[in-house]
C-alpha positions as CSV (number, residue, x, y, z in Angstrom):
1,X,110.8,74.7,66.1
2,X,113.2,75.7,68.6
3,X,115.7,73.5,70.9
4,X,119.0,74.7,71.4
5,X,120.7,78.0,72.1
6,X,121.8,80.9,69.6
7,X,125.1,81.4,68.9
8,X,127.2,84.7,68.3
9,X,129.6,83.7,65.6
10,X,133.7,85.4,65.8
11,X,132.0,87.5,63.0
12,X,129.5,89.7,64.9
13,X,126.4,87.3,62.8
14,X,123.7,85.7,65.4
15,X,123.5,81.6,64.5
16,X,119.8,80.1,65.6
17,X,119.6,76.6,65.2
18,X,116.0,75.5,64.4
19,X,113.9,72.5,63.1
20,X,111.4,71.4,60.7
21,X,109.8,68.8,62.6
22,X,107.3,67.5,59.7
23,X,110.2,66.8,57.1
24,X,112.9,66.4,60.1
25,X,115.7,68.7,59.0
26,X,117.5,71.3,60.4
27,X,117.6,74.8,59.5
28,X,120.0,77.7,60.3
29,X,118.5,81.6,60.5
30,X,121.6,83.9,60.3
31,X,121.4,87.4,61.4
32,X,123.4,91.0,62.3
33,X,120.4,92.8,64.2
34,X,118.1,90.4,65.2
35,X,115.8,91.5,63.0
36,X,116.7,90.3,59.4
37,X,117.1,86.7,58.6
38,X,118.8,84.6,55.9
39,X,117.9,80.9,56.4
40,X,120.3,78.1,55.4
41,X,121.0,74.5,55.8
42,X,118.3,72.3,55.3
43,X,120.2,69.2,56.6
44,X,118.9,65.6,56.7
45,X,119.5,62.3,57.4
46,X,118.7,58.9,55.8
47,X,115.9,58.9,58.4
48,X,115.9,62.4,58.8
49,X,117.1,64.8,62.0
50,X,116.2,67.6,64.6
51,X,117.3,69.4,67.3
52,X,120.7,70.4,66.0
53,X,123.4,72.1,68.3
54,X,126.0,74.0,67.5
55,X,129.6,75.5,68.0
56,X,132.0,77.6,66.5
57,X,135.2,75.7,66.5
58,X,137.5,78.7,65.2
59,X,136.5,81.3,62.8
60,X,133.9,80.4,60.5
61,X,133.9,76.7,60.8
62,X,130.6,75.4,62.6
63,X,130.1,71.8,64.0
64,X,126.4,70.9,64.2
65,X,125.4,67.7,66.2
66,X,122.0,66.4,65.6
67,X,119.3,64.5,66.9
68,X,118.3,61.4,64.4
69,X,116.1,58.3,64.3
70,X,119.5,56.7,62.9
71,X,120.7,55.4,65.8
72,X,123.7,57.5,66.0
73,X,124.3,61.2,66.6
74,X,125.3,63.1,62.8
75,X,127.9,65.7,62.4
76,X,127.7,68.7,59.5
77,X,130.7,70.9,59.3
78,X,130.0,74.6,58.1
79,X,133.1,76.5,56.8
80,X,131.5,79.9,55.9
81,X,130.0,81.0,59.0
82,X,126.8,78.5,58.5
83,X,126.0,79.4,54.8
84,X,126.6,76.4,53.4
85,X,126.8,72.6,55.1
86,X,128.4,69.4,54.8
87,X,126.5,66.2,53.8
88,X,125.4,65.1,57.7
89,X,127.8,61.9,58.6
90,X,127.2,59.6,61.4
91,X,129.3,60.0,64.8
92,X,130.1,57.3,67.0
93,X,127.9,58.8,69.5
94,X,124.7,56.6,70.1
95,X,121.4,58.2,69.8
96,X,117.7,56.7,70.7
97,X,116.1,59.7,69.2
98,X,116.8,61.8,72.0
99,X,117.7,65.4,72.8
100,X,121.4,66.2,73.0
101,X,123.3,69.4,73.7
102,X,126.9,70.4,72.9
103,X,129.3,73.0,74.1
104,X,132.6,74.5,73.6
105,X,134.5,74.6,76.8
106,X,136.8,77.8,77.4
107,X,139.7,75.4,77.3
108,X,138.3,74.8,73.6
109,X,137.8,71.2,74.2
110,X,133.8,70.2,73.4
111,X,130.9,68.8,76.1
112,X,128.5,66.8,74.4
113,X,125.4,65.2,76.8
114,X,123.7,62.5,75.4
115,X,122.2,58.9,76.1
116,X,124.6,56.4,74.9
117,X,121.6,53.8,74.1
118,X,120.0,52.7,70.5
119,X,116.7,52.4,72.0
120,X,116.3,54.1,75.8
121,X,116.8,57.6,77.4
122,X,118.8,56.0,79.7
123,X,121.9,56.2,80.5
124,X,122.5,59.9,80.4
125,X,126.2,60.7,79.2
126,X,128.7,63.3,79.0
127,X,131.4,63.0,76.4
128,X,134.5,65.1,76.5
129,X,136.7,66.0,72.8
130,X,140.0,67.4,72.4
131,X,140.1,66.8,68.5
132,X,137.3,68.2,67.1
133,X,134.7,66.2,68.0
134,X,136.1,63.3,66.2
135,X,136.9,61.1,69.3
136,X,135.3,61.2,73.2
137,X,135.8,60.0,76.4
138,X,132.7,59.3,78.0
139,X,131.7,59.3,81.5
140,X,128.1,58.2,82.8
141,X,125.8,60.5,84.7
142,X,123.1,58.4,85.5
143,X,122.3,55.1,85.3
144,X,119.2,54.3,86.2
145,X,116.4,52.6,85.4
146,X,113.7,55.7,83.7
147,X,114.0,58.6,81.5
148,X,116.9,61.3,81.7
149,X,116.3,63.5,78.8
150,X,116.5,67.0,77.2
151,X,119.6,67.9,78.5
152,X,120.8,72.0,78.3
153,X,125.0,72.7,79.1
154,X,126.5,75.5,79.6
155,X,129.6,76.5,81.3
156,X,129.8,79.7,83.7
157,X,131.9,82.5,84.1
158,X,134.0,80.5,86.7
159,X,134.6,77.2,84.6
160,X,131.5,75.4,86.1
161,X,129.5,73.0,83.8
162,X,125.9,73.4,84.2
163,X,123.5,70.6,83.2
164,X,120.0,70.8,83.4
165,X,118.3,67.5,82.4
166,X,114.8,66.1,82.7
167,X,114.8,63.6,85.7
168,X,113.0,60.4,85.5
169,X,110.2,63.0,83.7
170,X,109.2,63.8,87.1
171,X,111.2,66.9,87.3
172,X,113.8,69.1,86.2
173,X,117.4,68.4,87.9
174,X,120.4,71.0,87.8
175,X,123.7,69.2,88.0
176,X,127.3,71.7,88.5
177,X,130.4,70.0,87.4
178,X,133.8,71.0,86.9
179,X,136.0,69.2,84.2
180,X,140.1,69.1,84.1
């Protein structure tokens, strides 16, 4: 299955981060043309993972984040352009078994959006990293009582974050931020 967004790596390749959602693992196609794929990956957890999002954090070294039944978001580091992945380690990043997305922000810090909750999809966070992803200083978007979920980032051609996130699941909400 399909969550997250493609990635062009620094070498030319096309990244598409996909999911086995019967054996909850994530999988990696890896392409030149769009037309030929290699598959890699096949990362789990102790209770098994999907959804996984990625960035290129400088040439050939991935970061995937992934969506557990853990209780925590998991990390796997990819230093060959996604061929090959670390054993999936635990973040300090809460996760109730809820989407996440993750971004690398022109200033080469990372966006993670997330709920920071073992067991609801509420709050909805955004995380900020200037090492890595190893550490994060996390600011609440909402707060409320209900479901914000599914969260998609990106960041514009001007610097503008934007966040679309499903609201209370009664509708889809578009939220622009700028970060410093």
């Amino acid at each position: 299955m399909i969550r997250n967004k493609l990635i062009r790596l620094s070498n030319g390749e096309i990244l598409f981060p996909i999911y086995d959602e019967i054996n909850w693992r994530a999988i990696f196609g890896i392409s030149k043309d769009l037309k030929d794929w290699k598959f890699a990956g096949y990362i789990t957890t102790p209770k098994g993972c999907i959804q996984p999002a990625v960035v290129e954090l400088e040439d050939g070294h991935l970061l995937c984040f992934l969506r557990t039944r853990d209780g925590f978001i998991y990390r796997s580091d990819s230093y060959d352009y996604g061929r090959t992945w670390s054993k999936a380690e635990p973040t300090d990043l809460k996760n109730p078994n809820s989407g996440i997305d993750l971004i690398k922000l022109k200033d080469g810090r990372l966006l993670v959006v997330f709920n920071d909750s073992f067991e609801k999809r509420t709050p909805l966070n955004i995380g900020i990293s200037g090492d890595n992803g190893r550490t994060w200083k996390i600011w609440n978007l909402e707060i409320d009582e209900g479901e914000f979920s599914y969260p998609s980032v990106i960041q514009s051609s001007d610097g503008l974050i934007h966040l679309v996130y499903t609201y209370k699941r009664e509708t889809i909400k578009h939220v622009i931020l700028s970060v410093k």
